[in-house]
Residue frames relative to the residue before (quaternion, step in Angstrom):
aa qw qx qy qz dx dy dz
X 1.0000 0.0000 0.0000 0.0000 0.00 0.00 0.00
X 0.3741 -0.7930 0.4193 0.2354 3.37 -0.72 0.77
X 0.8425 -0.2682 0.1426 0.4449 3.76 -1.17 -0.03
X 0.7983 0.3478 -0.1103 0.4792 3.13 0.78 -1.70
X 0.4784 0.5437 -0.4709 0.5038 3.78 1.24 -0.02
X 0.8283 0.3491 -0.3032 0.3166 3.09 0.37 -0.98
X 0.5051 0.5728 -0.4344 0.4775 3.63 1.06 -0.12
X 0.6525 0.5431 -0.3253 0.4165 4.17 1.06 -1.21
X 0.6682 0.5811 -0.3001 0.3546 3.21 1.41 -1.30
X 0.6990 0.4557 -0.3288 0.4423 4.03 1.23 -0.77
X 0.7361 0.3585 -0.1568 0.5524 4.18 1.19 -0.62
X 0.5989 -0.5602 0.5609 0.1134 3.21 -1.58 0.68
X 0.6610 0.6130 -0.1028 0.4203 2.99 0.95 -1.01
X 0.4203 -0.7072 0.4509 0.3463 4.28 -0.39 0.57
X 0.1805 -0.7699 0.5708 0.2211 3.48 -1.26 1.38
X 0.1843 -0.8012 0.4915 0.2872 3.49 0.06 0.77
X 0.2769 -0.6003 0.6910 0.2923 4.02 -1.57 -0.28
X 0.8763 0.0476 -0.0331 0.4782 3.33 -1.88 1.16
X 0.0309 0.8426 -0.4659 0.2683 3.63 0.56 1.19
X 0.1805 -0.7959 0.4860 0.3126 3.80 0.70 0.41
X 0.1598 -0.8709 0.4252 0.1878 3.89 -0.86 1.08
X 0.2461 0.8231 -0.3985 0.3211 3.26 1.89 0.66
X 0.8083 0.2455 -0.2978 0.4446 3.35 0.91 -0.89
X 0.3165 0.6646 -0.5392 0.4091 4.06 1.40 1.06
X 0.7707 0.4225 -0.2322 0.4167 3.48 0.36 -1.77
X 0.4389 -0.6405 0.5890 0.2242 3.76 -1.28 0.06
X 0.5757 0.4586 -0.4801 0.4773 3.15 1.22 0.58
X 0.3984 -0.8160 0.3120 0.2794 3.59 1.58 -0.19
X 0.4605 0.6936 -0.1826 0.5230 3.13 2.32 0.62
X 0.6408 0.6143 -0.2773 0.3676 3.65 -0.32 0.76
X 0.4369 -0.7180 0.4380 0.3189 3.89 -0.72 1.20
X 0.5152 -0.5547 0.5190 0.3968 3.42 -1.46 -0.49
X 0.5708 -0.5619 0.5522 0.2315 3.18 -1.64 1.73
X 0.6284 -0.6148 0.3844 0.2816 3.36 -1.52 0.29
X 0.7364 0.2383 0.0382 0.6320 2.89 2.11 -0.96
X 0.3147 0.8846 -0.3441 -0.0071 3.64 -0.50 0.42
X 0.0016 0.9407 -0.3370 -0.0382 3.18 -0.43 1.10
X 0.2359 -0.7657 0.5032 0.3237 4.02 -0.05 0.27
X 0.4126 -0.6490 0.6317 0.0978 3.35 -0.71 1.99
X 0.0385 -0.6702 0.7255 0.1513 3.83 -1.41 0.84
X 0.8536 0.1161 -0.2832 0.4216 3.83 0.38 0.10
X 0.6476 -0.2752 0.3428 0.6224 3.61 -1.40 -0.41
X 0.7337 0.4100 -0.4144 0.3490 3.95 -0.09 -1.49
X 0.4518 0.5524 -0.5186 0.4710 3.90 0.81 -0.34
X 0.7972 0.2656 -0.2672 0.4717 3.90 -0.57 -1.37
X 0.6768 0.4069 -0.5011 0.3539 3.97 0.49 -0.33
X 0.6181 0.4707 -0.4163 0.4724 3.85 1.19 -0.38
X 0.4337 0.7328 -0.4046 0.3335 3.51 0.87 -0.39
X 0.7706 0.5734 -0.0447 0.2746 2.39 0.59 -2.46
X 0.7674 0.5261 -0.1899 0.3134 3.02 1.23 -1.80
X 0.5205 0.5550 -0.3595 0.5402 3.54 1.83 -0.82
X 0.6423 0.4416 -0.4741 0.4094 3.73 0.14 -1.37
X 0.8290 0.2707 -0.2147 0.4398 3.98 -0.20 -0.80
X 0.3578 0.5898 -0.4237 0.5870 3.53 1.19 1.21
X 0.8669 0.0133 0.0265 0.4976 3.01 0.63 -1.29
X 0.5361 -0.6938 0.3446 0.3356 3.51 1.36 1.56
X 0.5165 0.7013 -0.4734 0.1314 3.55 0.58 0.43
X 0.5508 -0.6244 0.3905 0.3928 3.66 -0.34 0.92
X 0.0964 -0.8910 0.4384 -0.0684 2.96 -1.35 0.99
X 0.3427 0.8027 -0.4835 -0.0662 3.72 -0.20 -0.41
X 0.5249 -0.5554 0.5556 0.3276 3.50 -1.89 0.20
X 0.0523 -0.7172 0.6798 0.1440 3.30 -1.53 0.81
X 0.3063 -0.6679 0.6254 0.2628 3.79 -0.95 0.89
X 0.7173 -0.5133 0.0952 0.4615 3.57 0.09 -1.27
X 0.8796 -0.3387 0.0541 0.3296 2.78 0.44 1.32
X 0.6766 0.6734 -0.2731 0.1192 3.65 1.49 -0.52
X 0.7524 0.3709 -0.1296 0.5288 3.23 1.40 -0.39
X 0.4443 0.6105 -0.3720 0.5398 3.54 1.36 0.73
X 0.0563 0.6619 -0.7352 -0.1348 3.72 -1.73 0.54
X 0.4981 -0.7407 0.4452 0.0712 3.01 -1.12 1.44
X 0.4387 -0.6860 0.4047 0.4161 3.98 0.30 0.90
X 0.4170 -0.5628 0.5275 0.4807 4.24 -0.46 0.30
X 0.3687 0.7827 -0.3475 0.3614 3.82 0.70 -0.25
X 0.1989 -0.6070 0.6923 0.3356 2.90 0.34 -1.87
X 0.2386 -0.7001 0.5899 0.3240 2.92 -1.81 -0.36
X 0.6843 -0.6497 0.3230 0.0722 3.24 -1.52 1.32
X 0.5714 0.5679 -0.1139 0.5814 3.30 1.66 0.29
X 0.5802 -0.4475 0.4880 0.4743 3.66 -1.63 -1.04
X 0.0639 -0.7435 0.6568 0.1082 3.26 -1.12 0.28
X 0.0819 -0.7685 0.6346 0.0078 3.60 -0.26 1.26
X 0.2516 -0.8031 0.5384 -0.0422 3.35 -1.27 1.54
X 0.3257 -0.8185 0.4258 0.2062 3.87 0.41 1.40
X 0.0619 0.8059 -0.5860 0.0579 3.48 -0.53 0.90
X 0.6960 0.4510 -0.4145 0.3747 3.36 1.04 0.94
X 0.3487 -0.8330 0.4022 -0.1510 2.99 -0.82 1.85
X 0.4777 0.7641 -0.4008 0.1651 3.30 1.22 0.19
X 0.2492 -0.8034 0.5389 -0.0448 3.70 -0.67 0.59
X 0.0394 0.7453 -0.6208 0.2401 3.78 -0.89 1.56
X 0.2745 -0.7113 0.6470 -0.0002 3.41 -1.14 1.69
X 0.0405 -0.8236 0.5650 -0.0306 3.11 -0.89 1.14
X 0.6927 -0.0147 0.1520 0.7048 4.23 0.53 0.50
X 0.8005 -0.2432 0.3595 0.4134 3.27 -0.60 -1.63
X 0.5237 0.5433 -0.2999 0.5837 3.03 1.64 -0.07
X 0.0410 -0.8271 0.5583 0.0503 3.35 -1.72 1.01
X 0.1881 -0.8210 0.4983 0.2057 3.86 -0.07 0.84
X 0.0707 -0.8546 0.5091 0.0743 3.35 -0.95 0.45
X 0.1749 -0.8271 0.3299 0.4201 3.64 -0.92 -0.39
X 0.7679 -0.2906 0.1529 0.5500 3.70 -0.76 0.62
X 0.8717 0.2204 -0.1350 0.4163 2.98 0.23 -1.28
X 0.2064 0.6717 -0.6515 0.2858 3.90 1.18 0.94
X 0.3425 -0.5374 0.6675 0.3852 3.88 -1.27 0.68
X 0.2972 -0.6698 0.6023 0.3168 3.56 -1.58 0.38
X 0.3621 0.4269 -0.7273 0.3970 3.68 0.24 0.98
X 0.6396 0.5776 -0.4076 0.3020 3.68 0.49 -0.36
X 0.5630 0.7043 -0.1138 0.4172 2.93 1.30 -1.51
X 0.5974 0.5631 -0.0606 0.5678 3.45 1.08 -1.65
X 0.7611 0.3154 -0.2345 0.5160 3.97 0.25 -0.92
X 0.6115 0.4916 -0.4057 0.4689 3.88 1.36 -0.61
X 0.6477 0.5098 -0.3874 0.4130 3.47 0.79 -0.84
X 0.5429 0.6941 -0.2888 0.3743 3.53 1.39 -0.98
X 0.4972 0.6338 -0.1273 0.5787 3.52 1.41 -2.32
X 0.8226 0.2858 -0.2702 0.4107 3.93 0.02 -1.07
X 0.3974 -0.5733 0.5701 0.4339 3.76 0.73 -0.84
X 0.3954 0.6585 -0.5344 0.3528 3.60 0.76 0.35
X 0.2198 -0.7173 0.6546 0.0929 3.38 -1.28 1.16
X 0.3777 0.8011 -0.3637 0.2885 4.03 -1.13 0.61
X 0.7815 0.1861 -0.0090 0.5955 2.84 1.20 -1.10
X 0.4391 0.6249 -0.6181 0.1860 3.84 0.79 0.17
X 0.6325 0.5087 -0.4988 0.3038 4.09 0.31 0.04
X 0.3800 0.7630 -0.3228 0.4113 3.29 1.66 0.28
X 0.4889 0.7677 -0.2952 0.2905 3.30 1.40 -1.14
X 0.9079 0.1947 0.0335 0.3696 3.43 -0.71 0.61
X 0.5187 0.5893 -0.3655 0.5001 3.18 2.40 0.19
X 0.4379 -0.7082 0.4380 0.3389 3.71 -0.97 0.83
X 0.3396 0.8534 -0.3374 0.2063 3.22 -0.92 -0.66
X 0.3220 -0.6724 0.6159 0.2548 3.08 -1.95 -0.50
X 0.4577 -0.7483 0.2703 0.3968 3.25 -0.49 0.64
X 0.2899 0.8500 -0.2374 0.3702 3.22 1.97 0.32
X 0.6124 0.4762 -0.1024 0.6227 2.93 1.30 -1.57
X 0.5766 0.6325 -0.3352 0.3938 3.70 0.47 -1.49
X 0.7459 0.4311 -0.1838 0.4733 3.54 0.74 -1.19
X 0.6329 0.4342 -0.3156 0.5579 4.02 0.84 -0.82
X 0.7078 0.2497 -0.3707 0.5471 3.67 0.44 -0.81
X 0.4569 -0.6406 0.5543 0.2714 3.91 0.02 -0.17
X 0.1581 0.8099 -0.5602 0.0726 3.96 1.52 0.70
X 0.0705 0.6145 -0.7819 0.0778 3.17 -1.49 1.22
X 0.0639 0.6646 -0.7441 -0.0246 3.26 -1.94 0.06
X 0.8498 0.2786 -0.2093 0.3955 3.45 -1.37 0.04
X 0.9276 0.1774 0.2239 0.2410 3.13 1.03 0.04
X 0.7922 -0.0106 0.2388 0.5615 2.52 0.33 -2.28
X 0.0225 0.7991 -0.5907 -0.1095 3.76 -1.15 -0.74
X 0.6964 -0.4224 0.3392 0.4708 3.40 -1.58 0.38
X 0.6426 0.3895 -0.4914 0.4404 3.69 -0.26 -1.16
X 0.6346 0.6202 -0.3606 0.2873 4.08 0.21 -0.20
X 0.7895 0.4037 0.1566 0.4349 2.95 1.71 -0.78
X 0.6437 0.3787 -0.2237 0.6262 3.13 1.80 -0.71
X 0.6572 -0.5806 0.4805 -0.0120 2.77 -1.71 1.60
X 0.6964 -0.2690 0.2510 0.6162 3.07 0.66 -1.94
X 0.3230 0.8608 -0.2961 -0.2590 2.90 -1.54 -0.43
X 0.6015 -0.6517 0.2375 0.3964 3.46 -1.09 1.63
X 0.2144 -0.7966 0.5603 -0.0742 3.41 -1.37 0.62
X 0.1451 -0.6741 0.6737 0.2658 4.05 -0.88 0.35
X 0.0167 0.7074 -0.6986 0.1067 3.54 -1.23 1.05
X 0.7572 -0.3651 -0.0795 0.5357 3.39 -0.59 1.02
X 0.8984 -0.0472 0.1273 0.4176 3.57 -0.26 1.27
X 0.8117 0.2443 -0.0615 0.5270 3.35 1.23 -0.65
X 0.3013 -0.8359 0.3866 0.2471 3.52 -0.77 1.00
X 0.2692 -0.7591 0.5903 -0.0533 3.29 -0.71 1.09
X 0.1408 -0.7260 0.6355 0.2218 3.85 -1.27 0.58
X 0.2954 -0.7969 0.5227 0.0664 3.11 -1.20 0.60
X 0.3161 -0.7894 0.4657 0.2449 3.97 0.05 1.23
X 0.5461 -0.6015 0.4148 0.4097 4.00 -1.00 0.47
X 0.3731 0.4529 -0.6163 0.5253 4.07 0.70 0.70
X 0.8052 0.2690 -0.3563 0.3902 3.83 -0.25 -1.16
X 0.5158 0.5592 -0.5636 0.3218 3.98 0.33 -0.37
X 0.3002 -0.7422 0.5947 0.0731 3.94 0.73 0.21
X 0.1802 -0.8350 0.4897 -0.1743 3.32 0.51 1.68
X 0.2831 0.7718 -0.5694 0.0043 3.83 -1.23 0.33
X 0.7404 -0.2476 0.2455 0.5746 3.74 -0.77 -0.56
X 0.8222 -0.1830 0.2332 0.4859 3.58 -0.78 1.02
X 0.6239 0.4706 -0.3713 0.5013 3.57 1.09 1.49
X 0.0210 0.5813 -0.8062 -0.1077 4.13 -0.98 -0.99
X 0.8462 -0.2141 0.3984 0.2819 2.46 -2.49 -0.19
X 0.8294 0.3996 -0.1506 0.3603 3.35 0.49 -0.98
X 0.5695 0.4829 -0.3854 0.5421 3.35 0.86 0.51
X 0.4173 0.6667 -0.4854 0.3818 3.70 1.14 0.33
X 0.4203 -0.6587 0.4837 0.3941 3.57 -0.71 0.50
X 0.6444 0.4264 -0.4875 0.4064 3.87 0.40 0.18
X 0.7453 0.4364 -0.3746 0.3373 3.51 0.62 -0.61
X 0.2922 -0.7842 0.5460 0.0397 2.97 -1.55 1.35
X 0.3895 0.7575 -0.4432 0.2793 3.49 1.28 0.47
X 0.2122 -0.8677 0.4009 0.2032 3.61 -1.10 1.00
X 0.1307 -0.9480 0.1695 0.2358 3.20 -0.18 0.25
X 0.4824 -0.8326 0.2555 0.0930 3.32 -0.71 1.25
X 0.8712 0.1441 0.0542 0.4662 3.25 1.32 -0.77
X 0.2712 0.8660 -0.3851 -0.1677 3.54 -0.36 -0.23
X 0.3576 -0.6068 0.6588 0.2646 3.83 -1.32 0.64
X 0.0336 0.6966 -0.7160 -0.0293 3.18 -1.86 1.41
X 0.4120 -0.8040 0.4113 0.1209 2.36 -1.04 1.11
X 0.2170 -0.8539 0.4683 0.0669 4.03 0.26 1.12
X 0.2124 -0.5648 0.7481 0.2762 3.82 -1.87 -0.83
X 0.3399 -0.7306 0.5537 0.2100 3.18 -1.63 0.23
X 0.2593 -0.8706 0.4034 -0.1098 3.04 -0.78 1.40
X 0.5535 -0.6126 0.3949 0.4031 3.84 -0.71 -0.89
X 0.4535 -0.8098 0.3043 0.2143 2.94 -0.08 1.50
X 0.7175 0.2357 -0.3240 0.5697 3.52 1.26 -0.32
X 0.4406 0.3875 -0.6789 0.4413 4.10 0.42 0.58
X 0.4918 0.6341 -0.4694 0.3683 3.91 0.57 -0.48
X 0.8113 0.4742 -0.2502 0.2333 2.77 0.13 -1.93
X 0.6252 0.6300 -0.2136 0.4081 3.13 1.49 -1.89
X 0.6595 0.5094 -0.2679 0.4836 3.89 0.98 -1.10
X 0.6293 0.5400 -0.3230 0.4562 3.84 1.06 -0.43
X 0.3790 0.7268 -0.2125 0.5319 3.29 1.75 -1.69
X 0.7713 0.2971 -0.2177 0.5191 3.76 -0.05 -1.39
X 0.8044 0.4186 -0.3772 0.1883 2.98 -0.31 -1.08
X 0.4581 0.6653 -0.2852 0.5158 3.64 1.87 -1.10
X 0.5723 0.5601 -0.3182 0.5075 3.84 0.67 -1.19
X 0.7531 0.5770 -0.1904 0.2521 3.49 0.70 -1.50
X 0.6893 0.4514 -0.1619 0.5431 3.08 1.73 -1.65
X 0.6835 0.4661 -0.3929 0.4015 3.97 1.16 -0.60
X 0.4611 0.6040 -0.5017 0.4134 3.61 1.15 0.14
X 0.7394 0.4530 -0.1466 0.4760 3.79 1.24 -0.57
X 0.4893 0.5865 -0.3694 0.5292 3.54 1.61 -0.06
X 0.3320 -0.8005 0.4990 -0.0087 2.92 -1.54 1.54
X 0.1623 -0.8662 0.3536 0.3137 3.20 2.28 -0.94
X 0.3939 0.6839 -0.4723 0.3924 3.13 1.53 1.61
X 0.4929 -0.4945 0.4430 0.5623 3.73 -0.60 -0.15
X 0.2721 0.7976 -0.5354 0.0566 3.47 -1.18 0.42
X 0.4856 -0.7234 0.4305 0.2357 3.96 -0.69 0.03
X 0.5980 -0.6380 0.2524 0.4144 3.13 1.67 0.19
X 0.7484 -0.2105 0.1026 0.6205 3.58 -0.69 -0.80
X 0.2144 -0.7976 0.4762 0.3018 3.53 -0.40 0.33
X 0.8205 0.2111 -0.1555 0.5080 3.28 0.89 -0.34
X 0.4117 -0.7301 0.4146 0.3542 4.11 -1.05 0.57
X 0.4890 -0.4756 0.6272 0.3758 3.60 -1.26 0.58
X 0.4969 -0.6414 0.5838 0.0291 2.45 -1.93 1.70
X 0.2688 -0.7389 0.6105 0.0954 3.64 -1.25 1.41
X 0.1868 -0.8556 0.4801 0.0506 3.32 -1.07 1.45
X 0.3722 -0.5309 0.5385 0.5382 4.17 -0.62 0.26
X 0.5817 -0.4339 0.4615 0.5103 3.01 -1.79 0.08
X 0.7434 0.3796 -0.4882 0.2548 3.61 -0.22 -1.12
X 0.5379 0.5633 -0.4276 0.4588 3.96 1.24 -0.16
X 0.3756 0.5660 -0.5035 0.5340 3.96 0.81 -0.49
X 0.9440 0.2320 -0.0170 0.2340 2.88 -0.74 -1.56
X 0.3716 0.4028 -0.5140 0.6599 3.43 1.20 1.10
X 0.7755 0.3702 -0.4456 0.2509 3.51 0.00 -0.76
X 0.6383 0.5679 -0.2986 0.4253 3.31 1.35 -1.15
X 0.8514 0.1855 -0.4004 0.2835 3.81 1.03 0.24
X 0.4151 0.5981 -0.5728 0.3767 2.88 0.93 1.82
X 0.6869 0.2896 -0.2078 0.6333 3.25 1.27 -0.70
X 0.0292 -0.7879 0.5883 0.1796 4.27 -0.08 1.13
X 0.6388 0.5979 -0.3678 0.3149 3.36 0.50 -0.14
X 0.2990 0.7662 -0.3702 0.4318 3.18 1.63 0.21
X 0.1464 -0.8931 0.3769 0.1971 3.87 0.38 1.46
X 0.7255 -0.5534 0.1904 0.3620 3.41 -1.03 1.64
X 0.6906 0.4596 -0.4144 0.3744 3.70 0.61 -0.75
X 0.6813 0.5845 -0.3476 0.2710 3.53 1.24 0.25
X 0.3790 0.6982 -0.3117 0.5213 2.86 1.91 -0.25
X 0.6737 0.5966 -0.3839 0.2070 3.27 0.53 -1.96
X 0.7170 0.5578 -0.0090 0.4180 2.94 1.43 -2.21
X 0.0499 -0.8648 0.4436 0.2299 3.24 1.34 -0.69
X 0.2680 0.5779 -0.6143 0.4657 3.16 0.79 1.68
X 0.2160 -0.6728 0.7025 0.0849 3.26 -1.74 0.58
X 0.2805 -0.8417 0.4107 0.2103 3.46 0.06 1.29
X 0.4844 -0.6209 0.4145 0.4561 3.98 -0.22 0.81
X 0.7362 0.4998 -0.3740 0.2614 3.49 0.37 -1.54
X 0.4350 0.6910 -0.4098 0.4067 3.95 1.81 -0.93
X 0.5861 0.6971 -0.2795 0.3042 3.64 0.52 -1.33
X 0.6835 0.6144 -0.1345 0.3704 2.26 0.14 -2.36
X 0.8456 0.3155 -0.1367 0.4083 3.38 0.24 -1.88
X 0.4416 0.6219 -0.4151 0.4959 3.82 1.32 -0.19
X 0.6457 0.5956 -0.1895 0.4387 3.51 1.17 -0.95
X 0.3981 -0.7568 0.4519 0.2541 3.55 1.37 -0.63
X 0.3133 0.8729 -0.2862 0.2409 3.08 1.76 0.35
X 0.6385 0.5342 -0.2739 0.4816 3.54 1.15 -1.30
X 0.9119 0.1198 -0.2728 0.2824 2.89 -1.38 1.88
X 0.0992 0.8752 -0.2616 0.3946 2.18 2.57 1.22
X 0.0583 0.9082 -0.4126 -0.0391 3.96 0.37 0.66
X 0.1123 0.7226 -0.6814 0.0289 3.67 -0.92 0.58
X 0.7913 0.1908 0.0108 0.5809 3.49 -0.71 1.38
X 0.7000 -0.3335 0.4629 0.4295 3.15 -1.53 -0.97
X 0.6244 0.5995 -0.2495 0.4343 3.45 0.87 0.16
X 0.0640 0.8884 -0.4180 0.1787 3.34 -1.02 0.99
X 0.4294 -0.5972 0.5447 0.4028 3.53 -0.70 0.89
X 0.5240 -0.5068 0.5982 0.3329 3.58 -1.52 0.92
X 0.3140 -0.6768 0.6293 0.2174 3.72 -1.17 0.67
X 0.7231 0.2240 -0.2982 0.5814 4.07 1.14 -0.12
X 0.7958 0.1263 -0.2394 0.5417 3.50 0.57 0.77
X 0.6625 -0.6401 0.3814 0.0776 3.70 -0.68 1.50
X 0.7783 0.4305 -0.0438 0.4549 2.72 0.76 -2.05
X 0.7438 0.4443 -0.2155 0.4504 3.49 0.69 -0.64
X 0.2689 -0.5813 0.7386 0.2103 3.91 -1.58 0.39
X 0.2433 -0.6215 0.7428 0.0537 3.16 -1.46 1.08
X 0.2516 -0.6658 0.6567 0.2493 3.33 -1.42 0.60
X 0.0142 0.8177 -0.5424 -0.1920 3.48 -0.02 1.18
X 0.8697 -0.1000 0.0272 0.4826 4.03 0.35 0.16
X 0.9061 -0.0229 0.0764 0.4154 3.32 -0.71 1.25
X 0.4504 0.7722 -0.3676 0.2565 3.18 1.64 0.41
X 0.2851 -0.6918 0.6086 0.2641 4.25 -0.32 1.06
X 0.8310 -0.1346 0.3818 0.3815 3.28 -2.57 0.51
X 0.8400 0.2699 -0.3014 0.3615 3.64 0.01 -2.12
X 0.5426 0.6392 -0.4224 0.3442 3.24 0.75 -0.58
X 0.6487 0.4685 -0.3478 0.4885 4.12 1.00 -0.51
X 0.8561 0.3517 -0.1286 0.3561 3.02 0.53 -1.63
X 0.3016 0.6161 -0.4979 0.5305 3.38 1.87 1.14
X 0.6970 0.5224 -0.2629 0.4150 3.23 0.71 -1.29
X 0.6619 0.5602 -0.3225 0.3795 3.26 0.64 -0.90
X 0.7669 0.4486 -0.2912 0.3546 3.23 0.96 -1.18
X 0.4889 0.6786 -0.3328 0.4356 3.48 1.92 -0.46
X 0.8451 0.2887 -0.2043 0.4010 3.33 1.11 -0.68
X 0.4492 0.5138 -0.5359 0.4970 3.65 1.08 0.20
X 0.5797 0.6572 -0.3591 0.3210 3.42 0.98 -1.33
X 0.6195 0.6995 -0.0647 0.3503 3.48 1.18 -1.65
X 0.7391 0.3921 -0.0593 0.5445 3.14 0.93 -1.96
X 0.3096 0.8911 -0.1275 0.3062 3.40 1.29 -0.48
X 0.6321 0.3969 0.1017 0.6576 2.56 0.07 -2.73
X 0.9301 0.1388 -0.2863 0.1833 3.62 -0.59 -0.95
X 0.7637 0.4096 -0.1576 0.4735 3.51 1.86 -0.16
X 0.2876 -0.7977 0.4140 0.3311 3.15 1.86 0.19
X 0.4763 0.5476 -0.4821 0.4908 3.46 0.52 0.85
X 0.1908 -0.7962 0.5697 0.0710 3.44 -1.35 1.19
X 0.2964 -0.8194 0.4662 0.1532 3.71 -0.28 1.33
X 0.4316 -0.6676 0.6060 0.0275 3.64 -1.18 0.98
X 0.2114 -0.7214 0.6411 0.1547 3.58 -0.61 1.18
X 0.5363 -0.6534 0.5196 0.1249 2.93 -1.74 1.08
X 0.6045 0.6522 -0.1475 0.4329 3.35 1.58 -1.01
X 0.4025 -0.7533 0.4893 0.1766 3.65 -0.71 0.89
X 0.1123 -0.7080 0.6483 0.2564 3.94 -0.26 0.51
X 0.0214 -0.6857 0.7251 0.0602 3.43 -1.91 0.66
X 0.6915 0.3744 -0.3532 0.5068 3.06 -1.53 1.17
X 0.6826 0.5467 -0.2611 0.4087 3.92 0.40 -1.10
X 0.4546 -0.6574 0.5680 0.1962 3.87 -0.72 1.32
């Protein structure tokens, strides 16, 4: 039996061939996968799973698409697309699945009087993703918050408690390039609160992020703000004084600041472009391919570099790309 029989033969569901994955990603950028299917339960991705690592065939999970560039290529493999989304409030406790979007997530916690998640507000996504990239802002962030969570790890599902999820800056365990663990599920762990000091703090923060929307395709930040020691703060801040005090405090150096210190915004290669109301972010302003980003990118680390000796880390996941 061949590849694609044998993937049709384990799901209900349609395996399609050469799917185009431009219209998955939110950057609106990306060839077609060799294989592709949209998984509606756990027993879907565990039959998936069990054939793809049978037959060594390359693989990955897309939630929806926000923090990923997709090689113009495609990818050479399966591409399994989570499309379960179910969600359950227990006390103070919420379960979700992987593939719940976390605006959803965000309005249950809202629905329950649960407090925890309002720096969440306005993040795209799944709450899947949220949990591999470790997405925080304002504040807060997943590793702050998760409880547990359920996982496939060789073949077998396993839960994992928020000590073992090996947590860092806008990362976890899973986003390492060795780990091959999917994930299915998570428990967050919340407080109860006032539903309208909630509401009002969500309210802001949303207000906050559309002052920075461009209403281009894009992946968001593209790169992570850089964490300094103190005694490194405080060299940098007296070469650069204009450097505004709440960075110091944090001793974070926010990528998108750079960027724009750099003269960078409305930087263009292609179809591609430094947001002009947010630094931090590529916009896909028309027709813009993979090379056309991952030029840009290299103009600006290249950029920020030269003038701050500092070397910036994308936040963004490449698929497909040798």
């Amino acid at each position: 039996m061949d590849t694609l029989n044998r993937l049709r033969s384990v799901v209900s569901s349609p395996i399609k061939e050469g799917e185009l994955l431009a219209s998955y990603t939110s950057f609106k950028i990306g060839g077609p996968a060799k294989y592709f299917c949209v998984a509606e339960s756990t027993d879907d991705i565990v039959s998936l799973m069990g054939v793809a690592h049978k037959l060594k065939l390359p693989y990955f999970i897309l939630g929806s698409g926000t923090n990923v560039l997709v090689s113009d290529n495609g990818f050479d493999g399966l591409v399994i697309k989570i499309n379960d989304n179910k969600l359950k409030v227990k006390d103070e406790k919420m379960e979700c699945s992987s593939g719940a979007l976390l605006s959803k997530v965000v309005g249950q916690a809202l629905a329950s009087g649960l407090t925890g998640l309002e720096w969440a507000s306005g993040i795209p996504g799944t709450i899947g993703g949220a949990v591999c990239n470790n997405a925080g802002a304002y504040g807060g962030d997943m590793a702050g918050i998760v409880d547990m969570v359920e996982i496939i790890r060789d073949n077998k599902i396993k839960k994992l408690n928020n000590k073992k999820c090996g947590w860092a800056y806008r990362s976890s365990i899973f986003k390492s390039a060795d780990n091959h663990d999917i994930i299915l599920s998570i428990t967050l762990n919340l407080k109860r609160g006032s539903k309208n000091e909630i509401k009002a703090k969500m309210d802001e923060i949303i207000s906050q992020r559309k002052q920075k929307d461009d209403k281009y395709p894009s992946a968001g930040s593209v790169f992570k703000n850089i964490k300094l020691a103190p005694e490194e703060i405080k060299d940098f801040v007296s070469k650069y004084s204009d450097l505004p005090e709440n960075f110091s405090a944090y001793a974070t150096i926010p990528a998108a600041w750079l960027i724009e210190q750099c003269n960078l915004k409305g930087k263009k290669i292609g179809g591609a472009m430094v947001s002009e109301k947010h630094a931090g972010r590529i916009i896909n302003a028309g027709q813009a391919t993979a090379e056309d980003v991952i030029i840009l990118i290299s103009v600006i680390k290249q950029k920020v570099r030269s003038n701050f000796n500092l070397q910036l880390m994308e936040e963004i996941e490449y698929k497909g790309f040798n």
